[in-house]
C-alpha positions as CSV (number, residue, x, y, z in Angstrom):
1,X,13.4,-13.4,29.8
2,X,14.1,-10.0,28.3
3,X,11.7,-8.1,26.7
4,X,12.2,-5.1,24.1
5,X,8.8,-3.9,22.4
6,X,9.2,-2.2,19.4
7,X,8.1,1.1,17.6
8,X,5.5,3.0,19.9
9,X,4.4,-0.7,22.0
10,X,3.8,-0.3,25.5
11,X,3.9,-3.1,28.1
12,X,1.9,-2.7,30.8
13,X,0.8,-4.9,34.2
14,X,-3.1,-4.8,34.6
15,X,-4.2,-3.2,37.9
16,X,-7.4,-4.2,38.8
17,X,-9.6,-1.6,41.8
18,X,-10.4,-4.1,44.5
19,X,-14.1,-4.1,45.3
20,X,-15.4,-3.8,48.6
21,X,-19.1,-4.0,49.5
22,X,-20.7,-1.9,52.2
23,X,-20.5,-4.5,54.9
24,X,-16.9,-5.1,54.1
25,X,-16.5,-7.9,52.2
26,X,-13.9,-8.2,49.6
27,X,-15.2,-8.9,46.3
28,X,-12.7,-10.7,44.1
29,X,-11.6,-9.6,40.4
30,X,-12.7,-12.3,39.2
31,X,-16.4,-10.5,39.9
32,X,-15.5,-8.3,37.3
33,X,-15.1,-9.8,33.5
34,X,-14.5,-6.6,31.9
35,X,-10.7,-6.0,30.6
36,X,-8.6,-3.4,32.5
37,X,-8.3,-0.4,31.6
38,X,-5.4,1.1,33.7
39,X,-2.0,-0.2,34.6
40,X,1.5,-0.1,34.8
41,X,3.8,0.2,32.5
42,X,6.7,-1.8,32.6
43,X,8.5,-1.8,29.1
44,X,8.4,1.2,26.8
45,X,9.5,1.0,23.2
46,X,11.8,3.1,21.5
47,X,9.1,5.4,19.8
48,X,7.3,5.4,16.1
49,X,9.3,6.5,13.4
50,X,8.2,9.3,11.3
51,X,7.9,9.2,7.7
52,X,11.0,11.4,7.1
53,X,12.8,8.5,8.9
54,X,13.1,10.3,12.7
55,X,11.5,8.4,16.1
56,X,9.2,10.8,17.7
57,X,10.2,10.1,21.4
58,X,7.3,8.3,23.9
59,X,4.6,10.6,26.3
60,X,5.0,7.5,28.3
61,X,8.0,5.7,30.9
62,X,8.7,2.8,32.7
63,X,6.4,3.4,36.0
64,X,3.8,5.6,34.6
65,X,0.1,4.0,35.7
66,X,-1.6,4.8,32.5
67,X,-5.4,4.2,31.4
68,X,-6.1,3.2,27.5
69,X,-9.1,2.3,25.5
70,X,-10.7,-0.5,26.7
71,X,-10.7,-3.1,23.7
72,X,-7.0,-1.9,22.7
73,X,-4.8,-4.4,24.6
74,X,-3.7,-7.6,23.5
75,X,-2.8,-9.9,26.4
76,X,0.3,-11.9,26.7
77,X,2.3,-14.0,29.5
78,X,5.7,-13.2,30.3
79,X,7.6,-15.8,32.8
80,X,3.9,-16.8,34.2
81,X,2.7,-13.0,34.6
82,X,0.0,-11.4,33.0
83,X,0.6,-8.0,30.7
84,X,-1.1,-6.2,28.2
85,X,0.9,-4.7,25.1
86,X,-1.0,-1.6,23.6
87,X,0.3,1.5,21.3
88,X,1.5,4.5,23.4
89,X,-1.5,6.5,20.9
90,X,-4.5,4.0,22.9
91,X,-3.7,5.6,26.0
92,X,-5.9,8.0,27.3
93,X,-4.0,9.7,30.1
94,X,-0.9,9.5,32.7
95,X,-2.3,8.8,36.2
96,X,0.1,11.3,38.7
């Protein structure tokens, strides 16, 4: 399936921190029932058009691990796989 967000949508995989405890057990994600809030984007639209009809081009690429506002993704499945589709203005910053 191809996918082409428009305007300033961002596609992005979830990355979840895996938790380990002191005695080295792995805890699962599933621990965890919070939404992400940092991934990787994987589809970048072309940009939001300005009201005298120009895109303003996107902060963020394809590859970019990015974390946004915590209630601003909506979740979707793409062949069986799990993304988020946010604006580019809900993220908070570029993870380098």
């Amino acid at each position: 399936m191809t996918v082409r967000p428009l305007s300033d949508y961002i596609i992005v995989k979830p990355l979840t921190d895996e938790m380990v405890t002191n005695s080295g057990i792995v805890l699962p994600d599933t621990m965890d029932k919070e939404k992400a809030e940092k991934g990787e984007v994987m589809f970048v639209g072309p940009g939001r058009q300005l009201e005298n009809g120009a895109i303003a081009p996107m902060k963020v690429s394809v590859g970019n691990k990015v974390m946004f506002k915590k209630y601003a993704p909506d979740e979707i499945k793409i062949d069986g796989n799990e993304y988020l589709v946010i604006r580019e203005s809900d993220v908070i910053l570029v993870i380098e």
